[in-house]
Biopython code that builds the backbone (N, CA, C, O; Angstrom):
import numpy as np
from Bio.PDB.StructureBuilder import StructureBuilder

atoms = [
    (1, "UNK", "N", (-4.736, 12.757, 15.204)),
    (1, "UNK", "CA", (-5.897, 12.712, 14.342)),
    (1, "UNK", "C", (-6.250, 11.250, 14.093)),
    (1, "UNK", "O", (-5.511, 10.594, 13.359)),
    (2, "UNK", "N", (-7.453, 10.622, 14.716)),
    (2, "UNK", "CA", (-8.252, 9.785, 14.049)),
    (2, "UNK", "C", (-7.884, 9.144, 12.497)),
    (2, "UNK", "O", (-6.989, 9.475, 11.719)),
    (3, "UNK", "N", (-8.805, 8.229, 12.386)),
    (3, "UNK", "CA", (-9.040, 7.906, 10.772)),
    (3, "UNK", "C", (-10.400, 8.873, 10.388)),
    (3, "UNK", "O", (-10.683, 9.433, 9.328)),
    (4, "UNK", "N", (-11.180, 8.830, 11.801)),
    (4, "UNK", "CA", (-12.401, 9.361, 11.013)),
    (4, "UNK", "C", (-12.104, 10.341, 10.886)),
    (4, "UNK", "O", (-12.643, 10.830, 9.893)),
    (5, "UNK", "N", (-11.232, 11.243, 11.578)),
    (5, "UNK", "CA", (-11.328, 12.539, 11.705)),
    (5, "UNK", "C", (-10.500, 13.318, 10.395)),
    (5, "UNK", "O", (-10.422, 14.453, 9.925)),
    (6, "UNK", "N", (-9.895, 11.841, 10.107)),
    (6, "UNK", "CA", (-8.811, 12.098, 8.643)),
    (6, "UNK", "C", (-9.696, 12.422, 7.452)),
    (6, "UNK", "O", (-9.757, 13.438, 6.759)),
    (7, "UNK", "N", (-10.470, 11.100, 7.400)),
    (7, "UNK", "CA", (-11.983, 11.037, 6.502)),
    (7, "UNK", "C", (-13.208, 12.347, 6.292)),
    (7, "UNK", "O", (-13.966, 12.645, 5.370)),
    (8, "UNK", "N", (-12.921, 12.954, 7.753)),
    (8, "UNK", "CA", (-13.777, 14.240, 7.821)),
    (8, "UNK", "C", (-13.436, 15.312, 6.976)),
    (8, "UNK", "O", (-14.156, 16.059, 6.313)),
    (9, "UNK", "N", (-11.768, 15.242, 7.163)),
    (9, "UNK", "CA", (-11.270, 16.432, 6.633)),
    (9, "UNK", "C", (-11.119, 16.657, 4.828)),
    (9, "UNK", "O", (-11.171, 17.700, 4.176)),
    (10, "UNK", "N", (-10.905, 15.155, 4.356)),
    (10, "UNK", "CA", (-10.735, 14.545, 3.296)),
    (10, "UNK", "C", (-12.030, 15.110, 2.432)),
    (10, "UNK", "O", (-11.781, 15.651, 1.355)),
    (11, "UNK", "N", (-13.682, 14.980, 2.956)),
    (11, "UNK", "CA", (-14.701, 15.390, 2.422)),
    (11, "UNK", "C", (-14.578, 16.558, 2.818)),
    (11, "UNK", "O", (-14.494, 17.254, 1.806)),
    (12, "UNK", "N", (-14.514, 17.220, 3.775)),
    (12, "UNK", "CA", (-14.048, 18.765, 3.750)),
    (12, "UNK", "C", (-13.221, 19.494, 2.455)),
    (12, "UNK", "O", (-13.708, 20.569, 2.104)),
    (13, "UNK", "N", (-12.370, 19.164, 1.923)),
    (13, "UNK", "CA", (-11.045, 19.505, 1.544)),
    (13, "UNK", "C", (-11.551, 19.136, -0.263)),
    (13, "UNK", "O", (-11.304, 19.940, -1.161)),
    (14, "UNK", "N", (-12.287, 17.765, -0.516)),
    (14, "UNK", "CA", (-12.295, 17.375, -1.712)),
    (14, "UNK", "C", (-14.090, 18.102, -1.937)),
    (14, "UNK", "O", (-14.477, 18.588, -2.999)),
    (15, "UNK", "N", (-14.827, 18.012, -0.836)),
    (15, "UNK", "CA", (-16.100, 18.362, -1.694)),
    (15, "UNK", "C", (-16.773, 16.960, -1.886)),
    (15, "UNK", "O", (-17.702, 17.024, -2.691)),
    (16, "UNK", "N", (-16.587, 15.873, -1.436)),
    (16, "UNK", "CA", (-17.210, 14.991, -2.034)),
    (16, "UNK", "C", (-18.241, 14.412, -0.772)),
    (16, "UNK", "O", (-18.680, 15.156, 0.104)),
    (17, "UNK", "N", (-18.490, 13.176, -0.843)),
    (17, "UNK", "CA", (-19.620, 12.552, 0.249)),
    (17, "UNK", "C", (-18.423, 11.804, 0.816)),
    (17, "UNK", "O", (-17.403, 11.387, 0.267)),
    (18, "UNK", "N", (-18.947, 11.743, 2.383)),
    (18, "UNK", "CA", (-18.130, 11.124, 3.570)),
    (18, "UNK", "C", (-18.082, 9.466, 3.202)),
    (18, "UNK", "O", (-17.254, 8.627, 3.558)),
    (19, "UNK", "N", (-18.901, 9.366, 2.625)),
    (19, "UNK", "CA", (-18.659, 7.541, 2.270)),
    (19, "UNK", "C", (-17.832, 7.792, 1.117)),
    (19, "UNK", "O", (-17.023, 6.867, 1.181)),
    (20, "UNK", "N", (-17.499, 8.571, -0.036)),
    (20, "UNK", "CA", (-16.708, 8.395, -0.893)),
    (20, "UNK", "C", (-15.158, 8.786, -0.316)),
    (20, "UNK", "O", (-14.006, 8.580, -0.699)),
    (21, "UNK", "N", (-15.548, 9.197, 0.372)),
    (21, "UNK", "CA", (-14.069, 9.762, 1.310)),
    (21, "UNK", "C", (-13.233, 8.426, 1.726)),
    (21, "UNK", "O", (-12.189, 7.878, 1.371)),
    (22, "UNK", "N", (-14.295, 8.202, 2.699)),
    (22, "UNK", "CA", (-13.582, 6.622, 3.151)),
    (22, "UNK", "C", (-13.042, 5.980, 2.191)),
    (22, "UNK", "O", (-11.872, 5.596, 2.217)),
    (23, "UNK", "N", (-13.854, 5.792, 1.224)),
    (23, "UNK", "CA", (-13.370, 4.576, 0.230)),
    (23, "UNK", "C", (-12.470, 4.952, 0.035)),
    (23, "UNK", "O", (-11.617, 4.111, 0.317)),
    (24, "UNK", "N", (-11.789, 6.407, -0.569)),
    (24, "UNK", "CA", (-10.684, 6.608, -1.156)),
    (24, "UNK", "C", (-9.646, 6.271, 0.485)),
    (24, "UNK", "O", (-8.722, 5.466, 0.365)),
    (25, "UNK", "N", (-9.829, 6.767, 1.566)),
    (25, "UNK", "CA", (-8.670, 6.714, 2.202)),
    (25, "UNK", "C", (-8.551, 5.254, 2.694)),
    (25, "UNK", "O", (-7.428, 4.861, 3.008)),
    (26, "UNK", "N", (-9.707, 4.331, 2.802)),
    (26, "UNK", "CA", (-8.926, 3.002, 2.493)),
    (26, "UNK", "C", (-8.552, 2.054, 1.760)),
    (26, "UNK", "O", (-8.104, 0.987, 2.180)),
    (27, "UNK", "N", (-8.812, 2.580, -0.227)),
    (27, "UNK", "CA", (-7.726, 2.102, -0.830)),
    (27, "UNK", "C", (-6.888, 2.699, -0.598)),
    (27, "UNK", "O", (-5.975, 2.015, -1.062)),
    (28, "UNK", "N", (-6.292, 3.856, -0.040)),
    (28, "UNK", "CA", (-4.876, 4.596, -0.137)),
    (28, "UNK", "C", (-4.355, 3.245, 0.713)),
    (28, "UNK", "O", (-3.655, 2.358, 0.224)),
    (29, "UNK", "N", (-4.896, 3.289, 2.221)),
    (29, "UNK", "CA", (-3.952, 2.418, 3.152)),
    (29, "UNK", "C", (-4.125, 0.874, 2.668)),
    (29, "UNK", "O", (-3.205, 0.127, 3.001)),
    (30, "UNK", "N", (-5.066, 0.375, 2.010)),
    (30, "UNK", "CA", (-5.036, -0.941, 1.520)),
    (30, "UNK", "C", (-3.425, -1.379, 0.311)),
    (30, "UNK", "O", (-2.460, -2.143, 0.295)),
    (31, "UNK", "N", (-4.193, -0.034, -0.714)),
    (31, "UNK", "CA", (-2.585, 0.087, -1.425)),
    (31, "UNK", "C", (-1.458, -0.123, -1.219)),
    (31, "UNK", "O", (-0.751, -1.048, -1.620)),
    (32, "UNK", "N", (-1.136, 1.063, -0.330)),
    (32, "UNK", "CA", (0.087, 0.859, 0.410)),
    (32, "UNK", "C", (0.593, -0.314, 0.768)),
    (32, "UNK", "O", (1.646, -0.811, 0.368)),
    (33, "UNK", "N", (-0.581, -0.988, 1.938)),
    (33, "UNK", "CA", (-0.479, -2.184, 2.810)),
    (33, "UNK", "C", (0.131, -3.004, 1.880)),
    (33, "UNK", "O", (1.322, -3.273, 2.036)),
    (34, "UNK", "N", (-0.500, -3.457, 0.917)),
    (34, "UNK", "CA", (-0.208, -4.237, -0.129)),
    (34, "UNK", "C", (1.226, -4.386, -0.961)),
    (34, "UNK", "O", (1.725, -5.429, -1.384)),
    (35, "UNK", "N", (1.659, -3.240, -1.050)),
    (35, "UNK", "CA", (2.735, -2.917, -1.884)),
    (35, "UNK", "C", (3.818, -3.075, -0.775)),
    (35, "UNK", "O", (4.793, -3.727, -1.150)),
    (36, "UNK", "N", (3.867, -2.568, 0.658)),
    (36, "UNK", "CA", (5.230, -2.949, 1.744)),
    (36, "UNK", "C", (5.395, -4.767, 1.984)),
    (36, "UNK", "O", (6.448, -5.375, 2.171)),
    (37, "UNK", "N", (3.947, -5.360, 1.901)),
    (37, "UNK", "CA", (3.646, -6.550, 1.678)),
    (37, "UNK", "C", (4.380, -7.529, 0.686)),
    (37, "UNK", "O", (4.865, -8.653, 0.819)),
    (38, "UNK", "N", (4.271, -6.691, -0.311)),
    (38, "UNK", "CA", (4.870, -7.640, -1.262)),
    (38, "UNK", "C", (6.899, -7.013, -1.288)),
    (38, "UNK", "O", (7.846, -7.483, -1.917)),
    (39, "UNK", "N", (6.838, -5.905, -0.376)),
    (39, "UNK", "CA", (8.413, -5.722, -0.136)),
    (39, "UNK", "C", (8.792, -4.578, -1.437)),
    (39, "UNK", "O", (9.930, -4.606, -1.907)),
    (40, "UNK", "N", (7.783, -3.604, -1.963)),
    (40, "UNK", "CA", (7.917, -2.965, -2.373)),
    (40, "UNK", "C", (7.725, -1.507, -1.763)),
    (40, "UNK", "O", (6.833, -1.119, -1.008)),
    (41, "UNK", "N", (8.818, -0.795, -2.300)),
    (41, "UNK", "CA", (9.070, 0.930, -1.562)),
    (41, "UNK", "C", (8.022, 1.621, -2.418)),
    (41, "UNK", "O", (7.950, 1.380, -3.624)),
    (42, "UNK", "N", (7.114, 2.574, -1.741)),
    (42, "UNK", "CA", (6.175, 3.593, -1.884)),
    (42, "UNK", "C", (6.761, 5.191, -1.487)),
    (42, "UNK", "O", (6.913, 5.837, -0.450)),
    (43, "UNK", "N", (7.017, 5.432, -3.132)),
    (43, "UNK", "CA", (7.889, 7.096, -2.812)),
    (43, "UNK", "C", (6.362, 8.222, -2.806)),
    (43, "UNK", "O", (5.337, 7.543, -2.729)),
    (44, "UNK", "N", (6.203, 9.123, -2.845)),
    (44, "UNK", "CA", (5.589, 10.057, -2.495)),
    (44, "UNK", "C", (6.781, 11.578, -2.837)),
    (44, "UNK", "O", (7.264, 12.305, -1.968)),
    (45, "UNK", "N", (6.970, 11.676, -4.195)),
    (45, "UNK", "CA", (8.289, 13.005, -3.873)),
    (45, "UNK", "C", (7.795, 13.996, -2.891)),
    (45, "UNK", "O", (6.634, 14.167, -2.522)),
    (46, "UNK", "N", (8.966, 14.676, -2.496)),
    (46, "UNK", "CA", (8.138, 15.585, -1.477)),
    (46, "UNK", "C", (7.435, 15.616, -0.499)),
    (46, "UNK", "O", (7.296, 16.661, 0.137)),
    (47, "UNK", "N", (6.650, 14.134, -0.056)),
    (47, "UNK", "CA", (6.041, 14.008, 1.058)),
    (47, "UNK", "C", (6.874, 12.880, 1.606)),
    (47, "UNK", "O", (7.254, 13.328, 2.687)),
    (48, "UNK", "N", (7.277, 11.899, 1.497)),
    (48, "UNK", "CA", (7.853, 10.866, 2.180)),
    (48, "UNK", "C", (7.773, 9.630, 1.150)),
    (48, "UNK", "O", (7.279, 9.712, 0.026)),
    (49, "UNK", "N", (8.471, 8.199, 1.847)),
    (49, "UNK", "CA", (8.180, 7.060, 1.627)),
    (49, "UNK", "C", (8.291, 6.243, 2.614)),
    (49, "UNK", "O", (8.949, 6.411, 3.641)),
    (50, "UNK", "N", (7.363, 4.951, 2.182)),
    (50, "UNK", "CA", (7.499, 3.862, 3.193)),
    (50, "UNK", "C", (8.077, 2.487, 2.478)),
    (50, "UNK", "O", (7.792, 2.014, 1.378)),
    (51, "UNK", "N", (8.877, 2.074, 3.370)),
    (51, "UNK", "CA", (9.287, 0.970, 3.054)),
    (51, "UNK", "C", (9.717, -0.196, 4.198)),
    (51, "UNK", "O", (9.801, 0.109, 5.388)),
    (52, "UNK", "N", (9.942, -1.359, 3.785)),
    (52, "UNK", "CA", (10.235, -2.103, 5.091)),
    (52, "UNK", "C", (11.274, -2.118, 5.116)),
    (52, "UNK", "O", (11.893, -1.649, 4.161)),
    (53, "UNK", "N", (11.922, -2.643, 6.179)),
    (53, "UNK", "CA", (13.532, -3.324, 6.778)),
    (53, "UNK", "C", (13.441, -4.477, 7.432)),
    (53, "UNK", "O", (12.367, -4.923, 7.833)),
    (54, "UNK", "N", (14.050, -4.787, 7.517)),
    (54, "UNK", "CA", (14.878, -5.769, 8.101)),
    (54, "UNK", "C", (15.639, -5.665, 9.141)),
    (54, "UNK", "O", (16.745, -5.127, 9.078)),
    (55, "UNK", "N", (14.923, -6.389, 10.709)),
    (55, "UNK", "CA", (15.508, -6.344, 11.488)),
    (55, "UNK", "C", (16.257, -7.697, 11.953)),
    (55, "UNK", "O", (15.543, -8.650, 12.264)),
    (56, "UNK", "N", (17.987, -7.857, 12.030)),
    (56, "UNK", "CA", (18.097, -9.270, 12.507)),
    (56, "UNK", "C", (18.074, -9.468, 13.924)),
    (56, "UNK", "O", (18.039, -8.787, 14.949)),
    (57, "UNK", "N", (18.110, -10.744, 13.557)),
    (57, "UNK", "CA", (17.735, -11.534, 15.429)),
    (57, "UNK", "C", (18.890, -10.876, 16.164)),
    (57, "UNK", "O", (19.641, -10.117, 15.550)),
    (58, "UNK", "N", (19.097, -11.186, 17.708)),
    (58, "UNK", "CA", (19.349, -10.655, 18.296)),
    (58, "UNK", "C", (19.015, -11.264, 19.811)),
    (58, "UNK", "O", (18.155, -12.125, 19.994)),
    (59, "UNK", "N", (19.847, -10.669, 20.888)),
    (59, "UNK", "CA", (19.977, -11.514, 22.544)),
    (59, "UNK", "C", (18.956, -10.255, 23.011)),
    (59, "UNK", "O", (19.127, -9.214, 22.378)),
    (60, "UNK", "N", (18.317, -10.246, 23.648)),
    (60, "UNK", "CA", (17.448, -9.387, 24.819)),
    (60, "UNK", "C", (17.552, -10.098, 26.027)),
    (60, "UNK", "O", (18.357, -10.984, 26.310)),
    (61, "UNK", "N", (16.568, -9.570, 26.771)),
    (61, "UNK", "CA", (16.857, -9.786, 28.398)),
    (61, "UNK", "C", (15.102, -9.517, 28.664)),
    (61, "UNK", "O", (14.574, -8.597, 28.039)),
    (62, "UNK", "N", (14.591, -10.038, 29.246)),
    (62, "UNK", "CA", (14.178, -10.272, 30.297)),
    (62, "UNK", "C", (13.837, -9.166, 31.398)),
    (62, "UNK", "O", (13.973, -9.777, 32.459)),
    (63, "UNK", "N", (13.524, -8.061, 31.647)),
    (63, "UNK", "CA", (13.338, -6.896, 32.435)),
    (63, "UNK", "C", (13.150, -7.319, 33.804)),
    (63, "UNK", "O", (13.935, -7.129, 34.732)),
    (64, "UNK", "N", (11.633, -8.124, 33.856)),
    (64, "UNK", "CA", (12.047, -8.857, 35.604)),
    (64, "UNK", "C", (12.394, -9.881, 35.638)),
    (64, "UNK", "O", (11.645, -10.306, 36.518)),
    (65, "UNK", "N", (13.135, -10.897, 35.289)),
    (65, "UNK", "CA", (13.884, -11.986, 35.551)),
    (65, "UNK", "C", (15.236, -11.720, 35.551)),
    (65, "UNK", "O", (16.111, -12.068, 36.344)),
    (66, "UNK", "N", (15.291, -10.918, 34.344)),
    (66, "UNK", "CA", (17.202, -11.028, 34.332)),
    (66, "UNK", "C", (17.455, -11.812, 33.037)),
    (66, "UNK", "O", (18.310, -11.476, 32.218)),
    (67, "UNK", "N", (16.609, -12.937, 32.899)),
    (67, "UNK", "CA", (16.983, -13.961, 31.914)),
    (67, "UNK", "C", (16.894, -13.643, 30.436)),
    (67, "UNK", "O", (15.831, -13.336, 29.896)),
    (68, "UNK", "N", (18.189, -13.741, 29.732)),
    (68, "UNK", "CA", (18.428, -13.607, 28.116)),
    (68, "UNK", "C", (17.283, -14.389, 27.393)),
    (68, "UNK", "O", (16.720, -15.428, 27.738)),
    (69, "UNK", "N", (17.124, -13.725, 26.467)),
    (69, "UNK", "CA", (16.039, -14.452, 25.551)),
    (69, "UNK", "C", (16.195, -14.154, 24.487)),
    (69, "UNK", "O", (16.752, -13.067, 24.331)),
    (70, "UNK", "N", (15.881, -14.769, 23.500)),
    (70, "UNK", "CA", (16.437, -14.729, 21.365)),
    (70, "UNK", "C", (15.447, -13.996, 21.260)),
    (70, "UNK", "O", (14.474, -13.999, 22.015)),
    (71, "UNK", "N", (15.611, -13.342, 20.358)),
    (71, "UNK", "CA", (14.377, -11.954, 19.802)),
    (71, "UNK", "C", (14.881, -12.371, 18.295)),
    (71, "UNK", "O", (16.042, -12.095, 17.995)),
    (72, "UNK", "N", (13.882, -13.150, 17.166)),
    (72, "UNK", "CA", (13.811, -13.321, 16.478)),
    (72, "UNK", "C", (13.812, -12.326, 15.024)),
    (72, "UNK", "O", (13.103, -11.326, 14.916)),
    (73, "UNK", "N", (14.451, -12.663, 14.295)),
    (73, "UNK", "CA", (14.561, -11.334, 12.874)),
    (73, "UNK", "C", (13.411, -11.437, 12.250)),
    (73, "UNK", "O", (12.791, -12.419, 11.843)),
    (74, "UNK", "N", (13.104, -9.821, 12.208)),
    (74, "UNK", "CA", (11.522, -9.631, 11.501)),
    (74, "UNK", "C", (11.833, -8.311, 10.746)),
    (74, "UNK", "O", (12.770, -7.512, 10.713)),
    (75, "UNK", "N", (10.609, -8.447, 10.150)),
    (75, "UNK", "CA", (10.609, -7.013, 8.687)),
    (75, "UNK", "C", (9.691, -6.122, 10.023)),
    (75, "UNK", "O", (9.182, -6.323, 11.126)),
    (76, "UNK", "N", (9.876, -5.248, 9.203)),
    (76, "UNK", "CA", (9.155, -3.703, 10.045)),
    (76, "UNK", "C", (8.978, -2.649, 8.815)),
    (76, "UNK", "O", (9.867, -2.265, 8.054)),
    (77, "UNK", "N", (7.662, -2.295, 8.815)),
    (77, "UNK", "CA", (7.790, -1.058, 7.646)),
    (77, "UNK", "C", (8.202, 0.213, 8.748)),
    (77, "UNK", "O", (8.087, 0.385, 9.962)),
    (78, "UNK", "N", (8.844, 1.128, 7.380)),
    (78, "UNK", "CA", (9.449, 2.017, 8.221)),
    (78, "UNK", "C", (9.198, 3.767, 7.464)),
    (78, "UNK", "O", (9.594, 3.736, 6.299)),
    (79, "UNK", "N", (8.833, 4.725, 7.734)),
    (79, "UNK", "CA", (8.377, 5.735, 7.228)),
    (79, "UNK", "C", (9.276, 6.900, 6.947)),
    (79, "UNK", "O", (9.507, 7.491, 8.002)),
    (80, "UNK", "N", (9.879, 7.461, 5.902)),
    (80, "UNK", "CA", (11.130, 8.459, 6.063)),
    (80, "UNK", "C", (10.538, 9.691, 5.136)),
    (80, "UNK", "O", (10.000, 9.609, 4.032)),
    (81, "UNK", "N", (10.806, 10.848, 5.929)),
    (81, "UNK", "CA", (10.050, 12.183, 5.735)),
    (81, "UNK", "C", (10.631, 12.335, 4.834)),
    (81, "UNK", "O", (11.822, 12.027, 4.782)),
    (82, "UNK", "N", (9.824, 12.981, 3.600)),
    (82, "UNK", "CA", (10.562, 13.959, 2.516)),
    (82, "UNK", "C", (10.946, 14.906, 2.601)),
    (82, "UNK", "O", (10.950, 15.066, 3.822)),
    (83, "UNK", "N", (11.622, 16.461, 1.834)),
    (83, "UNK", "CA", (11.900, 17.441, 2.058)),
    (83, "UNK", "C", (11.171, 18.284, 2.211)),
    (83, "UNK", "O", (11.524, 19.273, 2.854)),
    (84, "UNK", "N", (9.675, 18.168, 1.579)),
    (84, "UNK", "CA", (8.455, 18.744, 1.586)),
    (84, "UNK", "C", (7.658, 19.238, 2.943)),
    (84, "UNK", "O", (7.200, 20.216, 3.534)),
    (85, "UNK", "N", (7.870, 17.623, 2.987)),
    (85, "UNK", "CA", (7.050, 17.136, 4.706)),
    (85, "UNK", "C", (7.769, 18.279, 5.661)),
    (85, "UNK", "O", (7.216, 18.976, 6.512)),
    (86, "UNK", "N", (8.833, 18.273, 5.363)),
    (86, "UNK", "CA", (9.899, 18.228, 7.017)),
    (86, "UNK", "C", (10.110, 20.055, 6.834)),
    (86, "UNK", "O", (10.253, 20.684, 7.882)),
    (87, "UNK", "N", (10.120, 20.780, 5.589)),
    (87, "UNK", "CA", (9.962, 22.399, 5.847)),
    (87, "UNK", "C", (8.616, 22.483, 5.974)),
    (87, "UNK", "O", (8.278, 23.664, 5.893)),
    (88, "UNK", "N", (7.590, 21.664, 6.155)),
    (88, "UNK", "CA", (6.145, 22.409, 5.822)),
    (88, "UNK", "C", (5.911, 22.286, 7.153)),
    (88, "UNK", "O", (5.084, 23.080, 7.603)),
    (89, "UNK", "N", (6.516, 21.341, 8.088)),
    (89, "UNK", "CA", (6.444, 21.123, 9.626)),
    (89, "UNK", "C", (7.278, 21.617, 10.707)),
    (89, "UNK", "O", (7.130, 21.543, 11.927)),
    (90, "UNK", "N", (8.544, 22.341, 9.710)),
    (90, "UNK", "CA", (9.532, 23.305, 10.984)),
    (90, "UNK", "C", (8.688, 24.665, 10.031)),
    (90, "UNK", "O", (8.878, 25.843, 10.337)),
]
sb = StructureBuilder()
sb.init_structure("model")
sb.init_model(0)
sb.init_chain("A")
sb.init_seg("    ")
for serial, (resi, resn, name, xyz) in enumerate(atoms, 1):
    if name == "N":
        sb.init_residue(resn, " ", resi, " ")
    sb.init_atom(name, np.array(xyz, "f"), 0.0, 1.0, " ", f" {name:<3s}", serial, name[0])
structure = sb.get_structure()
């Protein structure tokens, strides 16, 4: 599914106008954005949360050369299903 097609369903579902739709679904992802940004966890009971990690550096390789190369430590947000999510999808 799209964003727009997210947005479609959103005015479907709420009743409202497709431009008020948007707005709401991109403060949701602005929100969010903002809050993993500043290194804060976003719970959702029942549906999930996102939060970042921490990945450390590390040796890789090179696929066609062969040659080792440093793979530098970086954050990654990371998404973990709630209990909600995960019976409403088996």
């Amino acid at each position: 599914m799209t964003k727009a097609e997210f947005v479609a369903k959103v005015t479907e579902k709420t009743g409202s106008t497709k431009a008020d739709a948007e707005k709401a679904v991109n403060a949701f992802l602005e929100t969010v954005t903002d809050a993993l940004k500043a290194s804060e966890k976003v719970v959702f009971t029942g549906f999930g949360s996102f939060e970042v990690t921490e990945r450390a550096a590390k040796e890789g390789r090179n696929p066609q050369t062969g040659e080792t190369i440093h793979i530098k430590a970086t954050k990654a947000p990371k998404f973990k299903a709630g209990k909600g999510l995960k019976d409403a999808v088996a």
